[in-house]
N, C-alpha and C positions, 0 to 999 in steps of 0.2 A: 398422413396429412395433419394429424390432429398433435404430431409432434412438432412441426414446421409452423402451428400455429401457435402453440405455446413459445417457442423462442422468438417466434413474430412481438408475440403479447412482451414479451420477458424485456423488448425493445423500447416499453412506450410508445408505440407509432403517434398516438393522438398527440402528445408534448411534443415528440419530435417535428412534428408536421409542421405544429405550430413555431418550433423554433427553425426549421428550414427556410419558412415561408419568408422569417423576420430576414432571417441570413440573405435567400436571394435579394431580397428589395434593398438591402445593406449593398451588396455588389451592382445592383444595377445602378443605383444612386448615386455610386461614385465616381462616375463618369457621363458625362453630356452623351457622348457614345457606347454604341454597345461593347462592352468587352468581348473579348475572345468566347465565343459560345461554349469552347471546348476547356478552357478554363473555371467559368462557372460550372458548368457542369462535374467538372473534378472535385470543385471546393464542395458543393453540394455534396456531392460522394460522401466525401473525409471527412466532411461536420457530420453527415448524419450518423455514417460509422462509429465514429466516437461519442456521440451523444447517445447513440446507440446504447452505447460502452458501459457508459455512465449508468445510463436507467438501468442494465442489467447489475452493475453491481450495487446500486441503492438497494433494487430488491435481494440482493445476495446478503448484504449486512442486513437490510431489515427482516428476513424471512419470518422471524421468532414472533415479531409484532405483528407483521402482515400477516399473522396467521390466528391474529385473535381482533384482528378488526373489521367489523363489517366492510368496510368500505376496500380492504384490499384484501379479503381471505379466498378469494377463487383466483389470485395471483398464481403461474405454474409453481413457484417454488412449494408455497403453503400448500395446494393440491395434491403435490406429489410427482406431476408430469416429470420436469428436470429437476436431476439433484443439484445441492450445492456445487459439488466440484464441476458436473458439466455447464453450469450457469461461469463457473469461473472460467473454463477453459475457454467460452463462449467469449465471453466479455474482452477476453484476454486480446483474443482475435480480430475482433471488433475493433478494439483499440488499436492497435497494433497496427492492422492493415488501414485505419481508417488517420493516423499520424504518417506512414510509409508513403501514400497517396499525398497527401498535403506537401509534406517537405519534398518528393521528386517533381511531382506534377502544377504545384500552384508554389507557394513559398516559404519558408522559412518558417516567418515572424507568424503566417497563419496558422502554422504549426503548431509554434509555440503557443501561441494563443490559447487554441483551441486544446491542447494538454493540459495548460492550467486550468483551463471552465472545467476537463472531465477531472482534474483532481478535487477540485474546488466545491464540485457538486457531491460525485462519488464519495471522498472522504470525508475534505472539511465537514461541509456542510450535516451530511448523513452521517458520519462518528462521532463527533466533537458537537458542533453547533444548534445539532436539533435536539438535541437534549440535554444542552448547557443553558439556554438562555433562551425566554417567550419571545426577544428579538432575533429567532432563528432566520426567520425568513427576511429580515431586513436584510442582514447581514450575509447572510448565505444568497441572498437573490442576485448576487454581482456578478456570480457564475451564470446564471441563467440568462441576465441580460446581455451576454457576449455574440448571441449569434449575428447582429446587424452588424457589428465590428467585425467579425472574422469575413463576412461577405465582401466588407470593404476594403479590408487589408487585402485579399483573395484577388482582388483587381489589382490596387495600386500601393501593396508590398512600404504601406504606411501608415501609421494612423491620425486620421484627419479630426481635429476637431468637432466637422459637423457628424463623422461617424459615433463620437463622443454622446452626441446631444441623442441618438436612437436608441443606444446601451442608456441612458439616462432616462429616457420614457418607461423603457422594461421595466427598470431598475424601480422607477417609484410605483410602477403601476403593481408589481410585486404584491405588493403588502395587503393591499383590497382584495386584490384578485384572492389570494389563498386566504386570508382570514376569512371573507365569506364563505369560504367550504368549511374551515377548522368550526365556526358558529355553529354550521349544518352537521359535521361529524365530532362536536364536543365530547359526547359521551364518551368516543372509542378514544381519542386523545389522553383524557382524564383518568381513562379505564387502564392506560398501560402510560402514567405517569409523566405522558408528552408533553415537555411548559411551552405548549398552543397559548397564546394572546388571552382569549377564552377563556382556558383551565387557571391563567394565573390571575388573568385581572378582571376577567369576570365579562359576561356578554356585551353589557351594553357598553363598558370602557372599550370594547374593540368593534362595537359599532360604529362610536364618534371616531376612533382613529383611521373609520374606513372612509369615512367623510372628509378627515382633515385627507389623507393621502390623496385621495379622489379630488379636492380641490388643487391641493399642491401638483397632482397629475394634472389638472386640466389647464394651468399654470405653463408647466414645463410641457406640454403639448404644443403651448405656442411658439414656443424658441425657433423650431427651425423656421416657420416665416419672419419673426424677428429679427435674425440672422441672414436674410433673403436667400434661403437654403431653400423654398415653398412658393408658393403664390398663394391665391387667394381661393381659390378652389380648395385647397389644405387647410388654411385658416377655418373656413365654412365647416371643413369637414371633420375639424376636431371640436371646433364648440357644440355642433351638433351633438359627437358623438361622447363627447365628454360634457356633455349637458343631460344625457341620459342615463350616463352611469351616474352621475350624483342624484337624477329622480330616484335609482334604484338602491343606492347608499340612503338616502333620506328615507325614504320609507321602510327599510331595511331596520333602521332605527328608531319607528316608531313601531314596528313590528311585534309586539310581543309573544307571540308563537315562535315569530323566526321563521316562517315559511319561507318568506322574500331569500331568507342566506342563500339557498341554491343556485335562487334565479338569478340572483346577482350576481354571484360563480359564473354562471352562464353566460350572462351577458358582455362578464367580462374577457371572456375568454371573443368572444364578436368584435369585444373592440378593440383589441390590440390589431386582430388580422385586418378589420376597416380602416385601424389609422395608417397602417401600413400600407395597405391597399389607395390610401386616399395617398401617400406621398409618390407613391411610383405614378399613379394619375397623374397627380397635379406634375410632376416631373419631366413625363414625356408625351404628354398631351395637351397641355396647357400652355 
């Protein structure tokens, strides 16, 4: 059991969840009607497979680091539970069967798709870009915000503008969401030469950029009632909720401890699933 748990872990469940969650409300959103139950449920499969994928091989490149920073060293790799090569045979599989599923059983393009997010995240991002440049997570975040796009492609084998404007909430919401942990885990960043926002330009430059993001998110939050993608149920439910991540950016930055960094991690991780949570409301109840 306690092997079955470590390649549980080796999955990211927690990231995943969160990117399934985006993915489903992506597929249901893009039809007045319910699609095929038995098609959602496939693209589910095949996204989490390969996201799966993903997270297993970020910790397979990262082992070396994740094993000298507090925040990831009981990861299985650095522990010892699974080696490198069965973390890679693992992933392999993952991947594999989790693309195999997509192209027979939902379609193509979500295929596609969802192979460039796991390249995008697995390599790009975690070879090249997270240790090329403090703007990793801007730039690397475009793989992360794919799961509402692939949910919607998953239905209707296109991609639709307003699926555009859900990958774009991700997308900015990105940059707040992880710099308030990088604030919170500066040290272990610093410590194994990570250019984190933080480490390069110093805390309080990446407090104000979590405020400007946090306002440009609550901005682009509105677009799909803009767009009459929402009602007003949706409207309500992003000022709210994007009214509170910026209490939590603002005092984040008058913080001088830095306590707040976590809780705003936290909170932002609440709001992504609430704003999602409020469009599939306001969608098929409203």
């Amino acid at each position: 059991m306690n092997i079955l748990r470590s390649y549980y872990q080796l999955c990211k469940p927690n990231v995943v969840f969160v990117m399934l969650i985006t993915a489903l409300v992506g597929s249901l959103l893009a039809s007045k009607t319910l699609a095929p139950v038995s098609v959602i449920v496939l693209a589910m499969i095949g996204i989490a497979l390969c996201a799966s994928s993903a997270a297993a091989i970020n910790q397979i490149i990262d082992r070396k680091v994740d094993a000298k920073m507090d925040r990831t060293e009981m990861r299985p790799i650095p522990q010892g539970e699974i080696s490198p090569l069965n973390a890679s045979v693992f992933a392999f599989i993952l991947g594999a069967l989790g693309t195999i599923i997509l192209v027979l059983y939902v379609n193509t393009l979500t295929a596609t798709l969802t192979l460039a997010s796991l390249i995008g995240y697995a390599f790009i991002y975690t070879v090249f870009l997270k240790r090329a440049t403090p703007q990793n997570i801007v730039i690397g975040g475009l793989a992360g915000a794919a799961p509402p796009l692939l949910g919607w492609t998953a239905v209707t084998n296109s991609i639709d503008p307003n699926s555009l404007l859900l990958v774009l909430i991700i997308f900015i919401w990105t940059p707040p969401h992880f710099w308030a942990l990088a604030i919170h885990r500066k040290d272990d960043y610093e410590k194994e030469n990570i250019p984190m926002l933080p480490v390069t330009h110093g805390i309080q430059f990446t407090k104000f950029q979590i405020i400007l993001y946090t306002i440009i998110l609550i901005l682009v939050s509105l677009l799909p009632f803009v767009v009459l993608m929402s009602g007003v149920f949706y409207l309500i439910s992003a000022c709210v909720l994007g009214g509170i991540f910026l209490y939590y950016a603002i005092r984040l930055y008058f913080d001088k401890k830095n306590e707040t960094a976590f809780q705003t991690f936290v909170y932002s991780i609440y709001y992504i699933f609430l704003i999602f949570t409020a469009l599939l409301i306001d969608h098929y109840l409203l």
